[in-house]
N, C-alpha and C positions, 0 to 999 in steps of 0.2 A: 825050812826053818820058820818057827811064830814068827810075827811079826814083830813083838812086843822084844824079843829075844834077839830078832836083828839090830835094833833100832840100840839097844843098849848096847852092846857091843860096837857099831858105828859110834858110838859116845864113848866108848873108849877108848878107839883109835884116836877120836879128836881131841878130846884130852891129851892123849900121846904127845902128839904133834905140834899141841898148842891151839889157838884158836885162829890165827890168820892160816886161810887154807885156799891161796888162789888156783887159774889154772894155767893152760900153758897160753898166753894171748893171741886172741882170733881175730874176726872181724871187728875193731874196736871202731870204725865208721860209723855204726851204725847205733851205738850209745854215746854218740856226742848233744845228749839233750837229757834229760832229767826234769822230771815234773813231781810235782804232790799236792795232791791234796786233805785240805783240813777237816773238822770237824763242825767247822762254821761257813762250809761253803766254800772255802775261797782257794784256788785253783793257780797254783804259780810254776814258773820253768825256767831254767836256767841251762843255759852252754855252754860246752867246755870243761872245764875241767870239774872234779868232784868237790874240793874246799871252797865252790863258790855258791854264793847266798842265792837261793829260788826268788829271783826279786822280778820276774816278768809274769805283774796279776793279767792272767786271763782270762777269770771268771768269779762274780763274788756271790752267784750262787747257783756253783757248779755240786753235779752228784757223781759226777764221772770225767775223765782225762783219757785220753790218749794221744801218742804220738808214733809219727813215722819222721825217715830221715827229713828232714827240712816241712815238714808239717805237724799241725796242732788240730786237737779235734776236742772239743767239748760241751757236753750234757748237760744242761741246765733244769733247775727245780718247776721254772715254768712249758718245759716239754719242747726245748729249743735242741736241736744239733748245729753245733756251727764249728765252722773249717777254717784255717787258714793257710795259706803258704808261709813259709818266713824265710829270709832269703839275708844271711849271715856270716861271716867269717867266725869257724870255730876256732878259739884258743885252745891250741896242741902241746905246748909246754910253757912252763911255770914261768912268768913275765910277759908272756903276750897279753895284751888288752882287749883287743878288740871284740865288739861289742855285735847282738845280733841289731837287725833293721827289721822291723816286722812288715810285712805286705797287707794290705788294704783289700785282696780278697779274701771276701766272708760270705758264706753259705747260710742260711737260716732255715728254716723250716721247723713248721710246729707239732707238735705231738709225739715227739722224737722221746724214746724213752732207752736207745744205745745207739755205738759208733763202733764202726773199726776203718781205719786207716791203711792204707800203703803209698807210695811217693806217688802211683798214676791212680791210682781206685779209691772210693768214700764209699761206707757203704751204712744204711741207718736203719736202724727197727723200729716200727712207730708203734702207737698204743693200738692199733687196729688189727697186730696182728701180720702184716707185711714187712717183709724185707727186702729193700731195695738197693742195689749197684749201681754209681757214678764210675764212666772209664774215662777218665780224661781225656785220652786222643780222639777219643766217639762223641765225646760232648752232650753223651741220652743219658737217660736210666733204664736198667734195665728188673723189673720185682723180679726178685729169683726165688721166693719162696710168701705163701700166704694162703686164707688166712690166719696159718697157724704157726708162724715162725715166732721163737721164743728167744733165740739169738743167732747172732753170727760174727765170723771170722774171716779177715783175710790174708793171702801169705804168697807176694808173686802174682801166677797167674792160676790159684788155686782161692776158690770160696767154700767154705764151711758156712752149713745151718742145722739148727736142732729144732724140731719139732716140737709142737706139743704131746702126741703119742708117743714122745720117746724115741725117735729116731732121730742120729746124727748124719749129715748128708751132705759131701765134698765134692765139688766138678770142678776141672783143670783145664785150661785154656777159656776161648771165648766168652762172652758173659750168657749166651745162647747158646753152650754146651748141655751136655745132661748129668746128672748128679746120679752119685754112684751111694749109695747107702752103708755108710764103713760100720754101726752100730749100734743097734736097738732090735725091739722094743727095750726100754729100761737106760738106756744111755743117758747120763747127767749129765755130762760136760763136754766140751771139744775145742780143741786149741791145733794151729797150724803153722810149720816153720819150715820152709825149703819144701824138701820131699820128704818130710814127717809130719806125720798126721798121731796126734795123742787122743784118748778118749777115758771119759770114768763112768760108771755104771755103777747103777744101782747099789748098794753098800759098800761104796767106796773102793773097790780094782780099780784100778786104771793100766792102760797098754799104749805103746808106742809102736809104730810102724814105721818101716824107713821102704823106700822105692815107689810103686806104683799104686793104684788106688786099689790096685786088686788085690797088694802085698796081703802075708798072715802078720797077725800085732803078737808083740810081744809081751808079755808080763811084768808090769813094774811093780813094788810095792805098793799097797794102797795107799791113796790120798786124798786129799781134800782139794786139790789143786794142781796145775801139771801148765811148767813152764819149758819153752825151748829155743833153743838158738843154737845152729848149725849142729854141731855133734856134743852140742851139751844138753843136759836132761834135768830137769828143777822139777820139785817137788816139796808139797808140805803135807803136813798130816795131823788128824787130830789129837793128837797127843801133845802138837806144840813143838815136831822140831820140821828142823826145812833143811832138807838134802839135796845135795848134787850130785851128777857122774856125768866126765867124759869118753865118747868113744864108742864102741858099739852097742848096740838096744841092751846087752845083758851085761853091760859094765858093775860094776861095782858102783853103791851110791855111796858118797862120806857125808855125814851130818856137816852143813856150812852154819847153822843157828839152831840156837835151843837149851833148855826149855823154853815156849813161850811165846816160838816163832808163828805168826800166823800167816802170812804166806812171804812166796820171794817169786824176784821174775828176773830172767836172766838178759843180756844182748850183748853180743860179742863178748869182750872178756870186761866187760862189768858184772855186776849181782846188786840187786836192793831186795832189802828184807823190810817186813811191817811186822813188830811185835805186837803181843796182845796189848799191851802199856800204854798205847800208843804211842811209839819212837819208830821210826823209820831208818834204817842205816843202809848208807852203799861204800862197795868199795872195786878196785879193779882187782879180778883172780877168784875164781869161782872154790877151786879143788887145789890139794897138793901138788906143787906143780912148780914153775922155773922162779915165776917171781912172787915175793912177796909181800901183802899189803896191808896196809890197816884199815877197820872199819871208819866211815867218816859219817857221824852221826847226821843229819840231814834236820835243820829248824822247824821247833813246834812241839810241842809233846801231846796235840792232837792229832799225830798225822792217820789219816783214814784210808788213803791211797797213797804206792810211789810206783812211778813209771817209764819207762826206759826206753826213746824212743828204739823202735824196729823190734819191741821185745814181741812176742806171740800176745796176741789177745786170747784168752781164757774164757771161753762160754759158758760159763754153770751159775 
């Protein structure tokens, strides 16, 4: 079926249905954090629940955010990566207060131009072309790829990097394993979550694979962008909408936003989307599904990033 021809039809159904379209609630641990950033730099996070204001500034000239469970990572205009532990009681339902404590470990280093995150691993791409792994219980670094690495990802105890020739390249266990080549020459992007490895090429395919590194991928609809969390599958595309499905690699996707949507990033049973407008919305429930929720628009109408911690980082 065109693509053009799916996409309309998914906009039917949602219409159908209405526009709150969650899913059935998964790992919701691991979206207990919310970040965004502005258009002006400035870099904030909040825990807990969704209706609360992003009032913890972590950076006022940040060009990138990430986060993991109980960590913060962020990219600064001057070529800084810097890390922090935060160490917090999350508010789980509506009247609890309690507030995060931030930690006083910070990481710095210069020339950093990305980051990716997990609760024990940091790992940073500097402008030279190197990509380097911190294992926390190891206490080294270990470069896992250079001088031609253009990004990377991490997911557990799996690293993803993309080359500059165009190949995308994932190894499992150790930091001194060997990396297994999932796709290229031509490969755009790569993102990682559990034992799913996503990938986009060249004019926009993108494929999902579930099991081993040898697994064959699957065929998703094309996109611009390719989110995951456990057995759910995010997606956006150039046409402006952002689709989801749960469940296996050839589930069905339902448009969650759109027209307009420019991308979304999933973790556990949350969703944030970024319109072109700049608004940002999240809400809990991804797809049709047991419960459901309303969008909770997120402050700023420059927002330029929204981020979730434990969500997959996206290499393109």
């Amino acid at each position: 079926m065109p693509t053009s021809v799916f996409w309309r039809l998914c906009l039917i159904v949602v219409l159908a249905v209405g526009t709150s379209l969650p899913v059935t609630p998964a790992q919701a641990a691991s979206g207990d954090r919310l970040g965004i950033r502005t258009s002006n730099g400035q870099c904030a996070t909040k825990p807990g629940l969704l209706q609360a204001t992003p009032d913890v500034q972590q950076a006022r000239d940040c060009v990138d955010l990430t986060l993991a469970p109980g960590r913060i990572g962020v990219v600064t205009s001057t070529g800084k990566c810097i890390t922090k532990d935060t160490y917090y009681t999350t508010p789980r339902y509506p009247g609890e207060t309690s507030q995060p404590v931030e930690g006083e470990a910070w990481y710095r280093s210069g020339d950093c131009l990305g980051m990716a995150l997990t609760t024990t691993r940091t790992a940073i791409r500097d402008r030279y072309g190197d990509c380097l792994v911190w294992e926390k219980s190891q206490a080294r670094q270990t470069r896992q790829s250079g001088p031609n690495c253009t990004g990377i990802t991490l997911s557990g105890d799996r690293i993803g990097v993309r080359t500059s020739d165009g190949n995308c390249w994932v190894k499992e266990g150790g930091l001194d394993a060997a990396f297994v080549r999932e796709s290229g020459p031509g490969c755009t992007g790569l993102t990682l979550d559990g034992n799913r490895i996503g990938v986009r090429t060249e004019g926009g395919s993108c494929w999902v694979k579930e099991g081993s590194l040898h697994a064959d991928f699957v065929r998703q609809d094309d996109c611009t962008g390719i989110s995951l969390s456990g057995n759910v599958i995010a997606t956006s595309n150039a046409s402006g909408y952002c689709a989801a499905k749960q469940g296996p690699l050839n589930a069905i996707p339902y448009v969650v936003a759109g027209p307009g949507c420019a991308d979304i990033t999933v973790s556990g049973d949350w969703v944030a989307v970024r319109m072109r407008d700049g608004q940002c919305w999240a809400r809990e429930g991804v797809l049709v599904g047991v419960r459901e929720s309303a969008w909770i628009r997120q402050p700023g109408d420059e927002c330029r990033q929204i981020t979730l911690a434990g969500a997959s980082t996206f290499v393109g």
